[in-house]
N, C-alpha and C positions, 0 to 999 in steps of 0.2 A: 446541537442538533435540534433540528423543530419537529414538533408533536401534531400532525395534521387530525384537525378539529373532527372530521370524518374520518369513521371506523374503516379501514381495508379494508377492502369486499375482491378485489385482484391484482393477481401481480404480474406485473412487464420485468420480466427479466434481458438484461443487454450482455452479453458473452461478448468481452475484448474494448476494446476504447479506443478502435480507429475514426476515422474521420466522421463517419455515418452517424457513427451512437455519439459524440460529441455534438452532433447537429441536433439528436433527438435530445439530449439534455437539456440542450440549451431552450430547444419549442416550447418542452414541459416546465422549466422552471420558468420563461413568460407566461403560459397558461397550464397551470394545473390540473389535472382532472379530478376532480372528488373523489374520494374511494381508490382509486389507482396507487399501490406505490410501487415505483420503479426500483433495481437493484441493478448494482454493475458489479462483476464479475471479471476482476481482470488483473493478472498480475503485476504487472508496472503501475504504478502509481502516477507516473508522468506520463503520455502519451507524445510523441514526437507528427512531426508537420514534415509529411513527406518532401513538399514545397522547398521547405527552407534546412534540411538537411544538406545539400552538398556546399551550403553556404556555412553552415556549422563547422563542416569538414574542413574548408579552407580557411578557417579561423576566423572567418566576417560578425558570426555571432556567439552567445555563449550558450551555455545549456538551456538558462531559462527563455531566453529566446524563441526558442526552435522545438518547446514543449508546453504542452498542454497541460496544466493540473487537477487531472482526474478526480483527486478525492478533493479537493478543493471545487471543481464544477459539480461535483455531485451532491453536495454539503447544500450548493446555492438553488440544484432544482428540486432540493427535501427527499433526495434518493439515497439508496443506502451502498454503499461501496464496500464489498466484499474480494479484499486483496487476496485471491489465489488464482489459481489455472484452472479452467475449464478443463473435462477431458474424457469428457461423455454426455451423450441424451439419454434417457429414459423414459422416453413418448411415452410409454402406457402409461405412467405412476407420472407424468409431466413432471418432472425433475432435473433440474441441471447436476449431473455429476464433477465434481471438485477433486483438487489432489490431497488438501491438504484439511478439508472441514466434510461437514457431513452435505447432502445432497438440499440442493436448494428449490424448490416448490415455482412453477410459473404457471400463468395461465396461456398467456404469448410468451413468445421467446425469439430474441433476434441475434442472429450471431454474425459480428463485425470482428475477425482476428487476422485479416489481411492473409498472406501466401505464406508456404514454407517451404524450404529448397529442396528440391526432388533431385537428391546426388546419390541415389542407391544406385541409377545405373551407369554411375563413373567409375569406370576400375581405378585398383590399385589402391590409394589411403588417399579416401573422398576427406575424411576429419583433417586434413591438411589442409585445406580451404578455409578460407574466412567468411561466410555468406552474410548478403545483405539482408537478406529479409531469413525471420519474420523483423520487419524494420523497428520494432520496438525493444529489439534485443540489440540491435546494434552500436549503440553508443557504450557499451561495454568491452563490444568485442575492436572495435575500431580503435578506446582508450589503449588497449594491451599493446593490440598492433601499431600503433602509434612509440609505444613503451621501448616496443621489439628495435623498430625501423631504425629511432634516434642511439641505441644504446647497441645498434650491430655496426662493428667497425668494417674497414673497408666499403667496397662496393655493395650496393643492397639492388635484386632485382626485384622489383614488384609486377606480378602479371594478374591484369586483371581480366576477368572472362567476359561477356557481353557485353555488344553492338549497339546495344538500344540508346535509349535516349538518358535513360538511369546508369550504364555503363561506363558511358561517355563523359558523362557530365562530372560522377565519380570520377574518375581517371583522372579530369583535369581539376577537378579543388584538392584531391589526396594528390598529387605532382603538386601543385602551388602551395599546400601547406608544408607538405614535408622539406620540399628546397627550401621553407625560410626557416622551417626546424632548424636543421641543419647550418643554414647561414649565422641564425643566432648563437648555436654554440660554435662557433667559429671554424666550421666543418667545410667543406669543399659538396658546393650543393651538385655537382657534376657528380658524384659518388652517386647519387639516384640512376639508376635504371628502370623506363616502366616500357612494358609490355601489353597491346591491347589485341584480346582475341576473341573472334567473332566468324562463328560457324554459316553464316550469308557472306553473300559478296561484296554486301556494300554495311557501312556503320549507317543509327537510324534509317531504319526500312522503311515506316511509316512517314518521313518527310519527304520536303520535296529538295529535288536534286540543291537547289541554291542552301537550303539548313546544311545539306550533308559538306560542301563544299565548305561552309564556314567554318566547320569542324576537323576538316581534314585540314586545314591551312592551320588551325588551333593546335591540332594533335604535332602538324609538319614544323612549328614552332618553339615546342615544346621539347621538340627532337623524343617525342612518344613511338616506339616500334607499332606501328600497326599489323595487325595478322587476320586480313579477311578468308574467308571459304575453310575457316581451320578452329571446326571444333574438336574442344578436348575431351578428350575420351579416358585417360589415364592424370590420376593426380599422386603422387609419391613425395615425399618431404623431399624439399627443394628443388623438383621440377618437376612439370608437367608432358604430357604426350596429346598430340593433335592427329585427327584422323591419318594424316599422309605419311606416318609414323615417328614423325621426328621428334627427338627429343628437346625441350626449352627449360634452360634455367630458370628459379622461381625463388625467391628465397620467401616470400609472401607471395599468396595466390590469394584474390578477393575475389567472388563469385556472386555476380549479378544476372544470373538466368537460371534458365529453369525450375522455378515457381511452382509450386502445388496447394493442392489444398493439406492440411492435417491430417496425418493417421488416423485420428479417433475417430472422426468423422465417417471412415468406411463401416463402423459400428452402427451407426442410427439409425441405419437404415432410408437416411435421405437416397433420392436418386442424385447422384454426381455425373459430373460428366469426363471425359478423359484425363483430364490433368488434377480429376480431384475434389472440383470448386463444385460450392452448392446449385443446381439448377434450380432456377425460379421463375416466376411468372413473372408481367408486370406489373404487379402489386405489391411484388420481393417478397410474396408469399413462394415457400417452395414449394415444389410440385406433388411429394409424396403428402406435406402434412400443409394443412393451412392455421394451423397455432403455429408455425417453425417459420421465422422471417430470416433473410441471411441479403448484409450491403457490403457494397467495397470488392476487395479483391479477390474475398472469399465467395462471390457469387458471383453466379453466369446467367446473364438475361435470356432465355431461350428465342424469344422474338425480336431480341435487339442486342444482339451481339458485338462487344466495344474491346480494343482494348484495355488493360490492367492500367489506369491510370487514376490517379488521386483525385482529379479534377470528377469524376463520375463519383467516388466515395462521399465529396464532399457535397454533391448535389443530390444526391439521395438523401439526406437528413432528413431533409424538409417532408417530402411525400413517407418517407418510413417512419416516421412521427406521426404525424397525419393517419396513415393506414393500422400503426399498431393502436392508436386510439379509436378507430374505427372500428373494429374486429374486437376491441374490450365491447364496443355499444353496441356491439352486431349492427352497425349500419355498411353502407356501401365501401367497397374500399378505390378506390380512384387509380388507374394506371399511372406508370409512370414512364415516359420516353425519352431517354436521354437522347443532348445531340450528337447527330453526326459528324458533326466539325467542331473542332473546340483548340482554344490559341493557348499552346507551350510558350512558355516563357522559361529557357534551357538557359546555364552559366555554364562559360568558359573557365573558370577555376577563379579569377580576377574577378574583380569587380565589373564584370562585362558578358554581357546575356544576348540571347537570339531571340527572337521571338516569330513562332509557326503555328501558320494556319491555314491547311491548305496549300496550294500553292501561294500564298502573300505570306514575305520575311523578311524584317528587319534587322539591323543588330548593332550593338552600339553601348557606352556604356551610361545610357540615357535609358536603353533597355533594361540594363541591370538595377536602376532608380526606380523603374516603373516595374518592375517585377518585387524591388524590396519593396513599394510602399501597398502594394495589392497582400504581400504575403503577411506584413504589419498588421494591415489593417483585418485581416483574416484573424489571425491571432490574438489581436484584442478584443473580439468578440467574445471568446472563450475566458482569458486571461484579465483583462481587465472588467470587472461584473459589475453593473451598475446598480444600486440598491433596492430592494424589492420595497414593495407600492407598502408601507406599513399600516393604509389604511384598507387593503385587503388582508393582510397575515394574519392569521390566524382565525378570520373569521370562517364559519362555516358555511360552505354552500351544501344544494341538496345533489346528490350521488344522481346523474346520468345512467347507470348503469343497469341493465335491464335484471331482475333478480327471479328466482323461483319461489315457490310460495315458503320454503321452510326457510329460505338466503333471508327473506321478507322480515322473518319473525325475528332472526338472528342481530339484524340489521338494526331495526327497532330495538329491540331489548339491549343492546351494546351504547345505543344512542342516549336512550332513557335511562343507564347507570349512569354513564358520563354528566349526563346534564341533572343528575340528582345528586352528584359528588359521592356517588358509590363505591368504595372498592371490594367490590362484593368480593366470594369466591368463583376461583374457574371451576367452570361445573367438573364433575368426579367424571365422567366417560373423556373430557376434551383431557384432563389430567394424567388418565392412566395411559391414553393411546398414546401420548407425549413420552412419559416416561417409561411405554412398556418394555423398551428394546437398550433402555440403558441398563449398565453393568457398572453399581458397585461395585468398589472391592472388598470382598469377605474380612471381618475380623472375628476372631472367636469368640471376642468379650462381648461382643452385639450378641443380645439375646435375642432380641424383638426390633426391626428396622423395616428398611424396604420389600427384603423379601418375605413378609410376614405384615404389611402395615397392621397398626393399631391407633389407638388412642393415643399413644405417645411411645416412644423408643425405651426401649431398656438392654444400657451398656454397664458391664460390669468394670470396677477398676481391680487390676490386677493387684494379687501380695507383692506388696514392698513398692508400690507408686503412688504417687500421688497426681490428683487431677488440676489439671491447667485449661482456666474456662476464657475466653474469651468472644467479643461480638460486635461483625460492621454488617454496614449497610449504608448504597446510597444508590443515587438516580446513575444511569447512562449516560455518558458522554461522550460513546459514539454512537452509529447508526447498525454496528455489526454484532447482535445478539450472542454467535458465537467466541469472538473476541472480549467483550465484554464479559461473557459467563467467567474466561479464563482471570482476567485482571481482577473479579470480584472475589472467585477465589483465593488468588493471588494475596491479595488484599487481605480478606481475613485472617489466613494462615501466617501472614507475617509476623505478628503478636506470637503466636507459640513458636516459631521459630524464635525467634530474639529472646526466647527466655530460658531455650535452651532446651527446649520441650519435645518430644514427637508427638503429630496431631493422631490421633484418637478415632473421631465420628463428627458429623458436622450436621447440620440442621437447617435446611434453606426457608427464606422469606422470599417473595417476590412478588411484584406487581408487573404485568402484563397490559400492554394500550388492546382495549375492545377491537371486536372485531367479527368474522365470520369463524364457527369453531376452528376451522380448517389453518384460519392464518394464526387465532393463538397458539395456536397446538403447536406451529408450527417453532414459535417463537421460544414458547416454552423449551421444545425438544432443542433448538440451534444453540440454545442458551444455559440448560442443563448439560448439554453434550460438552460443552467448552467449559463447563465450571469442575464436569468429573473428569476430564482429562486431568485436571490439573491435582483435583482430590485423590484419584485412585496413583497416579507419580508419587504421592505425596503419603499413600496406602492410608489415607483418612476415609473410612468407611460414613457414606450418606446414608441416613437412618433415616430420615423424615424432612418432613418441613410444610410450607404452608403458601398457596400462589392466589393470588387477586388479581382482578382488575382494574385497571385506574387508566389518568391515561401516558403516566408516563415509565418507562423499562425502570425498571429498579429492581435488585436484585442485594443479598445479604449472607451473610452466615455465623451460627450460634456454634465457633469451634470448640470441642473437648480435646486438649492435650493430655500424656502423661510426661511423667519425669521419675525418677528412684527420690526415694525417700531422704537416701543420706547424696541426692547431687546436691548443688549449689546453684540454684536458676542466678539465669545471668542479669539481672536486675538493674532500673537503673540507677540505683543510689549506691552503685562499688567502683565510682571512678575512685583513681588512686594519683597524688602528682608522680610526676616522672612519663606517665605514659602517653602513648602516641593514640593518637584517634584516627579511626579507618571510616573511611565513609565506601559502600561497594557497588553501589549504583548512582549514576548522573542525576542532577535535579533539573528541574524544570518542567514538570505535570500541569502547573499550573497555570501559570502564565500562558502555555503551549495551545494548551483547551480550550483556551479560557479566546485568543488568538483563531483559533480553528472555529469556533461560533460566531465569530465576525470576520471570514474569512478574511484574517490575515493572518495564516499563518499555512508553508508551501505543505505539500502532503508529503514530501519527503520529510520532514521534519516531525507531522503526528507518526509515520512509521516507523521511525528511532522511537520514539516515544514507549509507541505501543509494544514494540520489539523489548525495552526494561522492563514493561508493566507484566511482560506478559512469565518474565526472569525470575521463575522461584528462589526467594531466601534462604532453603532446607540445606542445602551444598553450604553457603556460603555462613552460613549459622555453625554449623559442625567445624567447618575449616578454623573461624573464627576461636571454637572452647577450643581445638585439638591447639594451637598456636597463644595458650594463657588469657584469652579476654573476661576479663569481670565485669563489664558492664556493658549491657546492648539496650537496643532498643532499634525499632525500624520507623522512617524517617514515612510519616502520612500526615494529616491534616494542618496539625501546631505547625511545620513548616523546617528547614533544619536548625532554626535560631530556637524555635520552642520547645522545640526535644531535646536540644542542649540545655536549655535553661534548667527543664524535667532532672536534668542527668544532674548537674553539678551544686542542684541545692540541696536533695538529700546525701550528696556524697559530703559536700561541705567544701569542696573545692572551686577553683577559679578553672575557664578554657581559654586558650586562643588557639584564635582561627587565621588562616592563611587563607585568604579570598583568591590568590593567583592556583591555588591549590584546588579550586573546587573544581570536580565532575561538571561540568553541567551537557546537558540534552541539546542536538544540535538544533540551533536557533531561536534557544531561550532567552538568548543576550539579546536577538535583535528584536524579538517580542516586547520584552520588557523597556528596551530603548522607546520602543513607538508606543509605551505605557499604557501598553495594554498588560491587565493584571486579574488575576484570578478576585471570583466574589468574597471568597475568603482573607483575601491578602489584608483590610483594614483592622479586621480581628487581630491578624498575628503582626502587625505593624506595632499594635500597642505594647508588644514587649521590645523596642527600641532601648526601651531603659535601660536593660539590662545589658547592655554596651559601653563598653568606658569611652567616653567622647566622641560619643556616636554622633556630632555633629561635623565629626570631620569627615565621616564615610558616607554621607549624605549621597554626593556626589560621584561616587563608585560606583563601576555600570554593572558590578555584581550585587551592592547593595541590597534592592530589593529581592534576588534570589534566596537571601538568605531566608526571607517569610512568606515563600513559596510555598501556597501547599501542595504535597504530594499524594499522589494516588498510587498504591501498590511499590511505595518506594526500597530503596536500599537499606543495609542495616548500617545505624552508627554503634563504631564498637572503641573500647580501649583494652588496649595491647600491650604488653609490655615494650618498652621500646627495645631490649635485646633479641625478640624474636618478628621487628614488624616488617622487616624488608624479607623473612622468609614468607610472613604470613600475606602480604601484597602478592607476590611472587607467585603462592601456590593458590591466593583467588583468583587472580587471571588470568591460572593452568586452567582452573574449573571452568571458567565461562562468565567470569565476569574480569571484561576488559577492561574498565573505569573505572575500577578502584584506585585510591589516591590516599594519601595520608595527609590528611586534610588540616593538623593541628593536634596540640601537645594538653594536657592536663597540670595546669599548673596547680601548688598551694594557695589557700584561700588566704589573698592579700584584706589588708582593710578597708578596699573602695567596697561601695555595698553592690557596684556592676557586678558579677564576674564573668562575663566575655570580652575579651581581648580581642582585635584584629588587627592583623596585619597586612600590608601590603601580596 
């Protein structure tokens, strides 16, 4: 992640990752603004290209094709990607509400989250439907039904709802893919039935008569049932009902109309207009609020009224970039007037496309070449990123932005720690309002902690325990304070998990990047809020701690565990031969990160990641003693070759390993292939020795995973081998799926190695 040289002074929040806020990413990371940082907001990690979906459907591309990578483009324009759902404003306190973190602070706010399907007023069982939109939900729902279609015997009818040009076009790439589904597994592609219904008289309303003609010979081709003048009114598992009251078989109904704006949205008190969607001026400023911007599908031009088409989404970047940077400088903001004609480029299911404009249309599958090479080159705008200018990174320019006289002073003083190598303290008022409304959790033996601060904490240890102390700390390696807070705690608490401990009270460190009080605070608070989630789960009572500023996130903790006097901590010098070794989380932290800083690595891939990191040990530690293990430890920086080494010198024993055996994090291998490697990896390379003819595993594309470092890793444990297939068994009831029994504990041979691997 990069650490912009200039203090935040405001923030642009982007709610959703359709086309629009893609266009502003891409503005901001060519031109940055000083002082601004951007946030995206949006649940899918990938965002899909409405364009090049019904070609996805018919098999022509594959997923990454036909998708945008949000936390990967967000990485590139120094903005912070905050993976949940919007699902609420809070105009007064300017706040974005979330489902799944705490509320997030804007100065602007632009909300791009496309349509949602407005089936409340279909009788009967509307959740029978399959809807298209919100379109970035669909490549889920389309997998299952794909799942359904191939795997239901006999006859399948498919009926799909709307006329339009998105209806249409669907109808014929799901008919083209599904018949060659079928033909591949040796099926009778005649077993397809599809059904198309459309409540106008004619399919595509918006063309002209020659597009619709080309469509109807396409659907008459196809041997596609058409059904004009006949909307559906009733949806019930396995058929449908159409105004004139007849009943249609259905075995899949897909549903491409009736479009709305989002529920939540009746909340903000924006004004809407009938269907929903945000009204806005031509500045894509909304009408009630002028901080509130809204592009794409989700807004309604009030002076220029268009159809719901992507080609409008995509052409609003540019001016909604423009305008929300304008409105940070209080300068002018510029209208914007989409055109009134604009050329479709529609596919027949084939590799064979129309193309309309107006009354002038062609069609041909020359058409289909010039539609895929426009939608290519669309896409690698976003997808392929060409490297920033390194001789502006990271240099400082001066903040554009107009401030008030106390912003002045803040601004100043933020700059002059920085550039004096200060990491002073956060001042005590920006501290306490951060932490006023968090909620440790109580323990008894805390005398003196949070809710009492002092000079220092005073916990008591109970009769008959003893204290288990342990302490990390390191820098941010993503952009999301909240997530972050959770893996540092994560992180710390592993240590008293693995020794068979319960934590106790914990003690935070942390540095904060300068800024105005409003955005450390803020930092603080997202980032405290996410570290006691995971402490108060874990009932480790926060007593104190201590925050700076510097200029880069870093966050720490000084845990107190206890344990009974007469247990036995699970240490790691009690391997024993005979036993099995359990590894319970995937590796691959480092390489992955390490990838994601030089975007190459997809953001589906840091989401598994983050999704481990974020997978407390405490479950998986207890499972581990209740099932005989004598020796743990949890797998962080040394890598998993240097925590083995840890484990088998003081036991005195020899390991082998089974490389086809390891966990790993999806797309660690292909990280590590294109040799990209974490900064750490040369440290833990130099225990290679400790491998018996480690020159033959050189060339092993797990090799280097082995001196992987980890961040918030899995625990390594030894098991007896009489109880390790219950003890796998009952860690992947609990919640952790990638557990493996990764290699056995042998006796200590006379090579002076002792790791062993194996194939």
């Amino acid at each position: 992640m990069r650490y912009p040289e200039q203090p935040t002074l405001r923030d642009i929040v982007l709610i959703g990752g359709g086309h629009s806020h893609v266009g502003v990413l891409k503005r901001f990371a060519m031109k940055p603004e000083p002082g601004v940082r951007l946030t995206v907001i949006c649940r899918d990690t990938h965002t899909p290209y409405s364009g090049m979906l019904p070609g996805y459907i018919a098999g022509h591309y594959r997923y990454d094709d036909v998708h945008i990578d949000l936390r990967r483009l967000a990485e590139y324009a120094g903005a912070r990607f905050f993976r949940d759902e919007a699902v609420g404003l809070n105009r007064d306190q300017q706040t974005v509400l979330c489902k799944n973190r705490p509320p997030v602070p804007y100065d602007r706010v632009s909300i791009n989250i496309g349509s949602t399907p407005q089936m409340r007023s279909i009788g009967g069982e509307p959740e029978h439907a399959v809807p298209v939109k919100p379109i970035h939900q669909f490549n889920d729902r389309w997998q299952q039904l794909l799942d359904r279609i191939t795997h239901h015997a006999g006859t399948t009818r498919v009926a799909v709802v709307g006329g339009g040009a998105g209806g249409v076009e669907l109808t014929l790439a799901m008919h083209y893919r599904l018949r060659n589904e079928l033909a591949a597994m040796g099926r009778d592609p005649e077993e397809l039935v599809f059904d198309l219904f459309t409540r106008d008289e004619k399919i595509l309303p918006t063309h002209s008569q020659r597009v619709r003609s080309h469509f109807h010979q396409a659907l008459a081709y196809r041997d596609i049932n058409l059904h004009t003048n006949a909307e559906v009114t009733t949806v019930q598992a396995g058929r449908l009902q159409t105004a004139d009251g007849h009943w249609h078989e259905a075995d899949e109904i897909v549903w491409v109309t009736s479009a709305g704006g989002a529920a939540w949205l009746k909340d903000t008190g924006l004004e809407l207009d009938e269907s929903g969607f945000i009204r806005v001026s031509d500045t894509l400023q909304t009408l009630t609020d002028p901080n509130v911007f809204a592009a794409g599908d989700i807004a309604t031009q009030v002076n220029q009224p268009r159809e719901k088409a992507g080609v409008f989404a995509v052409r609003q970047g540019r001016p909604l970039a423009d305008n929300l940077r304008a409105a940070i400088l209080n300068r002018p903001l510029k209208p914007y007037r989409p055109q009134k004609r604009w050329l479709a480029l529609i596919s027949t299911g084939e590799q064979y496309a129309v193309a309309s404009r107006g009354g002038f249309s062609c069609a041909g599958r020359w058409v289909w070449r010039w539609k895929d090479s426009i939608d290519r080159r669309f896409m690698a705008k976003f997808n392929d990123l060409p490297p920033m200018d390194e001789n502006t990174m990271g240099k400082a320019r001066p903040s554009r932005i107009p401030l008030d006289q106390e912003e002045q002073s803040q601004a100043i003083s933020a700059v002059a720690m920085r550039c004096g190598g200060c990491g002073a303290k956060v001042g005590a008022t920006v501290l306490s309002r951060a932490l006023s409304t968090l909620q440790p959790v109580e323990r008894e033996e805390v005398l003196v902690g949070l809710h009492a601060p002092d000079d220092a904490a005073v916990v008591r240890v109970p009769a008959g325990k003893v204290a288990v102390h342990t302490i990390d700390f390191f820098r941010a390696f993503i952009d999301d304070p909240y997530i972050f807070g959770q893996v540092a705690a994560n992180h710390a608490l592993g240590d008293i998990f693995a020794m068979g401990a319960e934590a106790q009270s914990a003690t935070a460190v942390a540095t904060v990047p300068q800024g105005l009080e409003s955005k450390v605070e803020d930092t603080v608070f997202q980032m405290m809020t996410g570290a006691l989630d995971v402490l108060n789960d874990a009932n480790c009572a926060l007593v104190g701690g201590h925050t700076g500023e510097g200029k880069e996130l870093a966050l720490g903790f000084a845990v107190n565990g206890l344990m009974g006097e007469d247990e036995t901590a699970l240490t790691k010098g009690a391997l024993q031969p005979g036993q099995a070794l359990i590894l319970t989380k995937p590796i691959g932290t480092g390489t992955l990160f390490a990838a994601h800083a030089r975007l190459g690595a997809k953001g589906r891939w840091i989401d598994g990641a983050l999704e481990s990191m974020c997978l407390s040990n405490r479950l998986a530690a207890q499972c581990l003693r209740e099932h005989g293990a004598t020796a743990c430890t949890d797998l962080t920086g040394f890598g998993l070759l240097g925590h083995l080494v840890e484990m088998t010198r003081p036991s005195g024993v020899d390991a082998e390993l089974n490389l086809s055996e390891l966990p790993l994090l999806d797309g660690a291998e292909e990280t590590v292939a294109a040799g990209i490697l974490s900064s750490l990896q040369p440290a833990n390379v130099r225990l290679r020795r400790a491998i018996k003819e480690q020159e033959k595993w050189m060339d092993h594309p797990r090799y280097p995973l082995l001196f992987d470092p980890q961040t918030a890793g899995g625990l390594l444990a030894s098991v007896p081998a009489e109880q390790v297939e219950a003890c796998v068994l009952a860690l992947q009831a609990l919640g952790y799926p990638h557990t493996r029994v990764i290699g056995r504990v042998l006796p200590e041979g006379e090579a002076l190695e002792p790791i062993q691997l194996r194939q």
